[in-house]
MIGU-765028 format. One record per residue (C-alpha): residue in one letter; x, y, z. Coordinates in Angstrom, 2 decimals, padded with zeros to 5 digits, always signed. Each point is the difference from the previous one (the first is absolute). Layout:
<nodes>
[node a, [X, Y, Z]]
...
</nodes>
This chain:
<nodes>
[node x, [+128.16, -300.45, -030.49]]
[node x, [+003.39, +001.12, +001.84]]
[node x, [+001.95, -003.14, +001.69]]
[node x, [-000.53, +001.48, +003.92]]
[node x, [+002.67, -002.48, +001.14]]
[node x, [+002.88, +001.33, -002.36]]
[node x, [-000.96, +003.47, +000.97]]
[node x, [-000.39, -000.23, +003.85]]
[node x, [+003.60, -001.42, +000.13]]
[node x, [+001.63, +002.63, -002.49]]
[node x, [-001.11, +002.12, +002.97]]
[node x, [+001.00, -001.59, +002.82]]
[node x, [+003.47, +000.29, -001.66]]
[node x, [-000.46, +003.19, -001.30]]
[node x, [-000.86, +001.54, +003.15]]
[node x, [+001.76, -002.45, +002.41]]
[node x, [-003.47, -000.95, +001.88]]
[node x, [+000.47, -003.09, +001.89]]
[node x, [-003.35, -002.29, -000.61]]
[node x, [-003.28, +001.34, -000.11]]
[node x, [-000.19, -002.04, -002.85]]
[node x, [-003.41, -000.60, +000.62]]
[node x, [-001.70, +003.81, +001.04]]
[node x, [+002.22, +001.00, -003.36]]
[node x, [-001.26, -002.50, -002.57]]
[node x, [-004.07, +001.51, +001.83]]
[node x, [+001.46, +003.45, -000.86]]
[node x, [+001.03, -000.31, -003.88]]
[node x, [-003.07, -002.06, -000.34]]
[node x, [-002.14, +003.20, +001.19]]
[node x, [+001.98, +002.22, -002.14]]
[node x, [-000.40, -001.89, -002.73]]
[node x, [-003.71, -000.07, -000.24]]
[node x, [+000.35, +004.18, +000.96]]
[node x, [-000.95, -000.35, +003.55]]
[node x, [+000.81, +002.35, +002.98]]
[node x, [+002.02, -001.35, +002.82]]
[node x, [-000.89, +000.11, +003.17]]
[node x, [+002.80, -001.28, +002.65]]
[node x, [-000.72, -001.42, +003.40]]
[node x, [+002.63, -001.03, +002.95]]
[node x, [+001.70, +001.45, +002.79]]
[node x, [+002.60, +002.72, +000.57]]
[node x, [+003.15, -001.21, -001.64]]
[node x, [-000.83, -003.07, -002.19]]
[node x, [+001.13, +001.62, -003.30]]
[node x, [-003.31, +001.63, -001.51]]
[node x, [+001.85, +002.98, -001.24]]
[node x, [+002.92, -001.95, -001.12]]
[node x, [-002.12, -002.08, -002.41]]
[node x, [-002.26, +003.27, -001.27]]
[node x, [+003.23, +001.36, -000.82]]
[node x, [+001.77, -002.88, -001.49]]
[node x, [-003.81, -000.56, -002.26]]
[node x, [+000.16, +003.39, -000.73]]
[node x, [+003.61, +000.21, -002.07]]
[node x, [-000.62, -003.00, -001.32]]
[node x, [-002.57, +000.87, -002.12]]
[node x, [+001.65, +003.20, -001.33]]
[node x, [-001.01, +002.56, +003.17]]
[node x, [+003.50, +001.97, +000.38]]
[node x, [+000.98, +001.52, +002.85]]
[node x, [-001.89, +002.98, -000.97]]
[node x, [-003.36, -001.91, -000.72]]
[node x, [-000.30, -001.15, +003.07]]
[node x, [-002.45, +002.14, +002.02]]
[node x, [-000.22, -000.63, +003.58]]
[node x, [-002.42, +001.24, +002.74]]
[node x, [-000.09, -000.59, +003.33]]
[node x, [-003.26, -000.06, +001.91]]
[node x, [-001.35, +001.44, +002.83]]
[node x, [-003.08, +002.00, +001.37]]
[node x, [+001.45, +003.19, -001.58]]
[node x, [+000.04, -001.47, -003.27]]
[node x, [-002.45, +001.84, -001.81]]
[node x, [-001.43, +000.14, -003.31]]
[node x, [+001.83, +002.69, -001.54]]
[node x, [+003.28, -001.72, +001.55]]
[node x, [-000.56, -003.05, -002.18]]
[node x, [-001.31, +001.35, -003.23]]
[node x, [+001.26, +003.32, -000.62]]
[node x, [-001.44, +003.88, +000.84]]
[node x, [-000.01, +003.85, -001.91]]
[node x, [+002.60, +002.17, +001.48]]
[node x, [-001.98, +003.32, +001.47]]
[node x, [+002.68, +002.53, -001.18]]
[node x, [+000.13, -001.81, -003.74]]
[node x, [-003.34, -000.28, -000.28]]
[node x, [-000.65, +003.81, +000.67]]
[node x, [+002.65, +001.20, -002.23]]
[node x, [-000.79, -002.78, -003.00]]
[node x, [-003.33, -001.34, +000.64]]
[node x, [-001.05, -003.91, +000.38]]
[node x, [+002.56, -001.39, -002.29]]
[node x, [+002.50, -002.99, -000.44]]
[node x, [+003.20, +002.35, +001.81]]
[node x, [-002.10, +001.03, +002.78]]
[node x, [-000.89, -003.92, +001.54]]
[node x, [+002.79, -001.76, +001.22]]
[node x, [-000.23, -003.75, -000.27]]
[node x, [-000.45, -002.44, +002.81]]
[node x, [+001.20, -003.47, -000.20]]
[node x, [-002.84, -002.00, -001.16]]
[node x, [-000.49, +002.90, -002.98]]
[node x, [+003.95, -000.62, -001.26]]
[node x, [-000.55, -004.01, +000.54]]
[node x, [-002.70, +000.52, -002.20]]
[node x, [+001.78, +002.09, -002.64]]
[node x, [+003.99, -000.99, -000.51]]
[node x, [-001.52, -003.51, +000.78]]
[node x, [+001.60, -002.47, +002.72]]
[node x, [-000.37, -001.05, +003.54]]
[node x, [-002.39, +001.91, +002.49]]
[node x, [+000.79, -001.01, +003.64]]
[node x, [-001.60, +000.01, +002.94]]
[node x, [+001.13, -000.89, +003.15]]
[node x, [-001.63, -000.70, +002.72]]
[node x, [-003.57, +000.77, -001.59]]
[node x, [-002.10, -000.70, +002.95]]
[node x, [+001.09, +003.06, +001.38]]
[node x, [-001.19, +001.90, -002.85]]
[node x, [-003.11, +002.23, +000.79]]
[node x, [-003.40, -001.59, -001.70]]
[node x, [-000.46, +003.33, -001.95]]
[node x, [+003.69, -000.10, -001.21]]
[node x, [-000.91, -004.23, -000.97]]
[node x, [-003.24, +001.89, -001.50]]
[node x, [+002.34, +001.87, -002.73]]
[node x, [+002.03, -003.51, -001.26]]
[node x, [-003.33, -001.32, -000.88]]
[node x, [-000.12, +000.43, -003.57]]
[node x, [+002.99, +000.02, -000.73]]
[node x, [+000.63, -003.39, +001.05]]
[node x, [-003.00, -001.71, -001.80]]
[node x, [-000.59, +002.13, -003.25]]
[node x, [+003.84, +001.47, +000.24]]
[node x, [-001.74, +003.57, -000.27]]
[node x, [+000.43, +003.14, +002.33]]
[node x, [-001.42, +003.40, -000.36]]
[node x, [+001.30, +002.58, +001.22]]
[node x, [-002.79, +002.81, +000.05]]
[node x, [+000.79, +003.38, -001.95]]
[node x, [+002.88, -001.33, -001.62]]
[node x, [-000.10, -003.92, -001.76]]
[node x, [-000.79, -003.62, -000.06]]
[node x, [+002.67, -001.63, -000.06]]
[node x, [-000.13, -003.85, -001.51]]
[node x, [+003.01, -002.38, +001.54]]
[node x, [+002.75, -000.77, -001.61]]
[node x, [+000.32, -003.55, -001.50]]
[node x, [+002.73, -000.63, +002.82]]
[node x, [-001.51, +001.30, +002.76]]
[node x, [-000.69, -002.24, +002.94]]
[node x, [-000.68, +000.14, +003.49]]
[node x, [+001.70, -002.31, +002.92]]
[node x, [-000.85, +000.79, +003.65]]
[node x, [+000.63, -001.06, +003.72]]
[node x, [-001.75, -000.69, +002.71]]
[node x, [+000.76, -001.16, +003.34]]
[node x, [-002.29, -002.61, +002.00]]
[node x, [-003.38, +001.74, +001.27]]
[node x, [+001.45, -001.07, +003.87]]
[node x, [+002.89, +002.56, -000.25]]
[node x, [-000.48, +003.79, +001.82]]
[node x, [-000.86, +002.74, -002.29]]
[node x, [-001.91, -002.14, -003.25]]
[node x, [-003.60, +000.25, -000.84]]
[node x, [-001.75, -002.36, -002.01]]
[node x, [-000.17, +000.80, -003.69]]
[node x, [-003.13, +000.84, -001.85]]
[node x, [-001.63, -002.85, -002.24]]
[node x, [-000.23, +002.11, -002.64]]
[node x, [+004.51, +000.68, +000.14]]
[node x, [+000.20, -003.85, +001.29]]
[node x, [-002.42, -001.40, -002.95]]
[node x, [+002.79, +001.83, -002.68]]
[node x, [+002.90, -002.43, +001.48]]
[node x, [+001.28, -003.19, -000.31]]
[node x, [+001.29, -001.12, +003.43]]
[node x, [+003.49, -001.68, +000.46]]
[node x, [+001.13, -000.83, +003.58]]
[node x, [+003.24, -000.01, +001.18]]
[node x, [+001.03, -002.13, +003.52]]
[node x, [+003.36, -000.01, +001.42]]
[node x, [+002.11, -002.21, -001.71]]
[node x, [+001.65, -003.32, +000.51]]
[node x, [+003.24, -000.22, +002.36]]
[node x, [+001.89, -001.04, -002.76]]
[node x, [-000.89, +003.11, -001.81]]
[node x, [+000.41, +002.46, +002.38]]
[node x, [+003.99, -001.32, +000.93]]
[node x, [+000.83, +000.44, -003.90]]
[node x, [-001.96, +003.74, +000.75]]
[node x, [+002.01, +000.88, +002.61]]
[node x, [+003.75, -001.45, -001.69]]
[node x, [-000.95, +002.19, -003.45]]
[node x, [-001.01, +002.78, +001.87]]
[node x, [+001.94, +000.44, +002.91]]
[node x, [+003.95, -000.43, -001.26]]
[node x, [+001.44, -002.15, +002.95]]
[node x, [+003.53, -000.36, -000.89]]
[node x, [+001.05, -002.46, +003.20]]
[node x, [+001.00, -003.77, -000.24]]
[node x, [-003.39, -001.02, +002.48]]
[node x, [-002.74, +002.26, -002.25]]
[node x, [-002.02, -003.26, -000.45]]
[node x, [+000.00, +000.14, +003.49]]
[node x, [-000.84, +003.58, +000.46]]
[node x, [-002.98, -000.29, -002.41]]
[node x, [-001.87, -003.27, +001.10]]
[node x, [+000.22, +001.70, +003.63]]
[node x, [-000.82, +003.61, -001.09]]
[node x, [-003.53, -002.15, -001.83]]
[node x, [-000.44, -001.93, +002.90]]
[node x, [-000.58, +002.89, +002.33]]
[node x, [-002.31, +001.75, -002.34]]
[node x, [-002.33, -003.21, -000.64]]
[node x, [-000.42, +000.04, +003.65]]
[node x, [-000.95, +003.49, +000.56]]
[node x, [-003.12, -001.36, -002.57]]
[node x, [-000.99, -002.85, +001.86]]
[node x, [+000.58, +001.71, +004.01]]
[node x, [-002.95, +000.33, +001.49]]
[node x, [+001.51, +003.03, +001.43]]
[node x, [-000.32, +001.92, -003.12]]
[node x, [-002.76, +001.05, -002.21]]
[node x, [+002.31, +001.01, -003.31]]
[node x, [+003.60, -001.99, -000.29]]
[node x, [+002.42, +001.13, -001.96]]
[node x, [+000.06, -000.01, -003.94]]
[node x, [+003.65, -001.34, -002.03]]
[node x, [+001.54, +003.78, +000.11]]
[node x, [+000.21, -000.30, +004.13]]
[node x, [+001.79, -003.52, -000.45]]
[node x, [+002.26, +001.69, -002.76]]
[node x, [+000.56, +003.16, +002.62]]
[node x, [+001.00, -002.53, +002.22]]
[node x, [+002.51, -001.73, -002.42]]
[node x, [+001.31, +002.89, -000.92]]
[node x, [+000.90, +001.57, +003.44]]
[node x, [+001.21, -002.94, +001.57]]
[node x, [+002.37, -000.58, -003.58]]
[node x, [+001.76, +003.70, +001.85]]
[node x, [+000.97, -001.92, +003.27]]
[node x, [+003.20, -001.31, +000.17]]
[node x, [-001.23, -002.56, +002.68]]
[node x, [-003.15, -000.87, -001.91]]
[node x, [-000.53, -002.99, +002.52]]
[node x, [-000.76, +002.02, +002.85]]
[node x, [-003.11, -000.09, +002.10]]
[node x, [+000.13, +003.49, +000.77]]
[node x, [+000.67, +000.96, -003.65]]
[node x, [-002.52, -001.78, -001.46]]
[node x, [-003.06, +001.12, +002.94]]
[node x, [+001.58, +003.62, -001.30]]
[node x, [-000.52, -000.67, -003.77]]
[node x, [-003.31, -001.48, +000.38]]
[node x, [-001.52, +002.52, +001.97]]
[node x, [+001.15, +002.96, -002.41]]
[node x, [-001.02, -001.89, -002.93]]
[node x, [-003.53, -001.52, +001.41]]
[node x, [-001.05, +003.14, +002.66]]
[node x, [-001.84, +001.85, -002.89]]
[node x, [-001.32, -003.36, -002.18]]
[node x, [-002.15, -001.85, +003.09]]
[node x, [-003.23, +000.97, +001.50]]
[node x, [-000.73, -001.69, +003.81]]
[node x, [-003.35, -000.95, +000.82]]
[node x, [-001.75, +001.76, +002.53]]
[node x, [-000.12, +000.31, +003.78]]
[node x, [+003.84, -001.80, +000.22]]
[node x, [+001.89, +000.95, +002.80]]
[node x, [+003.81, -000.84, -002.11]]
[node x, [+001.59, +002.27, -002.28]]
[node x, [+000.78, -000.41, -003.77]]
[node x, [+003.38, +000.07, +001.36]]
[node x, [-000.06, -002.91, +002.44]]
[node x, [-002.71, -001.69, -002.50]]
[node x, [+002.95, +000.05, -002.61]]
[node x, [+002.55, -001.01, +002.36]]
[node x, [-001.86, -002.90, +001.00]]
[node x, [-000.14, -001.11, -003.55]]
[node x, [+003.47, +000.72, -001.13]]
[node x, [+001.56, -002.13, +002.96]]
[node x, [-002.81, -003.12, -000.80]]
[node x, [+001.78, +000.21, -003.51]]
[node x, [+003.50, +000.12, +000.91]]
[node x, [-000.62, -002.89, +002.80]]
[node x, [-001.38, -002.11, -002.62]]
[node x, [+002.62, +000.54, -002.54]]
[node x, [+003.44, -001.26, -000.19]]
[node x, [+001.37, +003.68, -000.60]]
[node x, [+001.62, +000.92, +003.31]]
</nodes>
């Protein structure tokens, strides 16, 4: 029986993850019992952070740590491995003809397989991680099986069904995962994000941050917009406005904000403002309500 509680907050501190106390004690429970991951939440909430940080911590080096990311050219042969035309002509269908795909090396130096975003992964590409998630087998026709590696494991991402671009996965590739959710997370959280992350060096950075997280809450709870902006737009911000000599100005801080939260929001439909004047609107609510200028 390993003590979860000791070894979630060796790494928190190991790692420097603020919180997630909770989604981390869910994810060295699964591993424990030898269960594949499966990661859910929006752009930006720290899914690959957390595979990563699970991933060294239980021995994966930086060179055990296979990652693919999906799309709808992500095929079979792309994830598992495929025979070299010229090699196999000269030597035949041997081991130095194939050359190994991810999943295949996973399998055989043992350590962390991952996959992000693996809704947008074709269903015949899901087809091929079949076995080797539940019986840790793959066979690779003409040349092996090959039978995982004691340290092999798999951790993958997916972002909510609602976003562009993601299919729903099959129930056979779902019913292989245990499912761990991961929401924004708490205001409190997010400022000590956004100080460890984004270096502010001036005498108001308290400041700087709480308004920097204020402005991206509200881009999640506009009306205005369909997708807000994840912690890295509210540490852009921090960042760019740390660069200002006047970081109290109006003008500097509508600047900042729209450079750092242009690319991170998606507007509803059918609106007849800009993500400009949408972020503008919400920078100067902040800055009236504060007691920054």
């Amino acid at each position: 029986m390993v003590d979860i509680t000791v070894i979630v907050k060796e790494i928190q501190e190991k790692y420097k993850i603020i919180g997630r106390t909770e989604e981390l004690r869910q994810i060295v429970l699964a591993h424990a019992v030898g269960k594949n991951i499966l990661l859910e939440g929006n752009v930006g909430v720290g899914k690959t952070t957390l595979a990563r940080a699970i991933a060294e911590f239980y021995g994966s080096n930086a060179s055990n740590f296979y990652r693919v990311d999906c799309s709808e050219e992500l095929l079979p042969h792309n994830l598992v491995g495929y025979f070299e035309p010229p090699l196999v002509i000269a030597k035949g269908y041997i081991e130095d003809s194939y050359k190994y795909g991810p999943l295949a090396l996973a399998m055989i130096n043992g350590g962390c397989l991952f996959i992000n975003e693996i809704n947008r992964m074709p269903e015949s590409t899901q087809n091929s991680l079949l076995t080797s998630l539940d019986e840790g087998i793959l066979k690779i026709p003409k040349l092996k099986t090959i039978k995982a590696h004691k340290d092999f494991f798999v951790i993958a991402t997916q972002n909510p069904v609602a976003h562009v671009g993601v299919t729903v996965l099959g129930e056979a590739l779902k019913d292989r995962f245990i499912w761990i959710n991961l929401n924004y997370q708490t205001a409190e959280e997010e400022r000590l994000i956004i100080k460890q992350e984004a270096n502010l060096n001036k005498t108001n950075s308290d400041k700087i941050t709480q308004i920097s997280q204020n402005i991206i809450q509200i881009t999640r709870e506009s009306t205005s917009i369909r997708r807000g902006s994840s912690i890295r737009g509210a540490i852009d911000l921090a960042t760019l406005i740390n660069q200002y000599d006047n970081d109290k100005s109006t003008k500097n801080w509508v600047e900042a904000a729209v450079m750092a939260l242009y690319n991170k929001i998606e507007l509803e439909d059918g609106l007849t403002q800009s993500k400009k004047e949408i972020i503008t609107d919400i920078v100067l609510a902040v800055l009236n309500k504060s007691d920054f200028q």
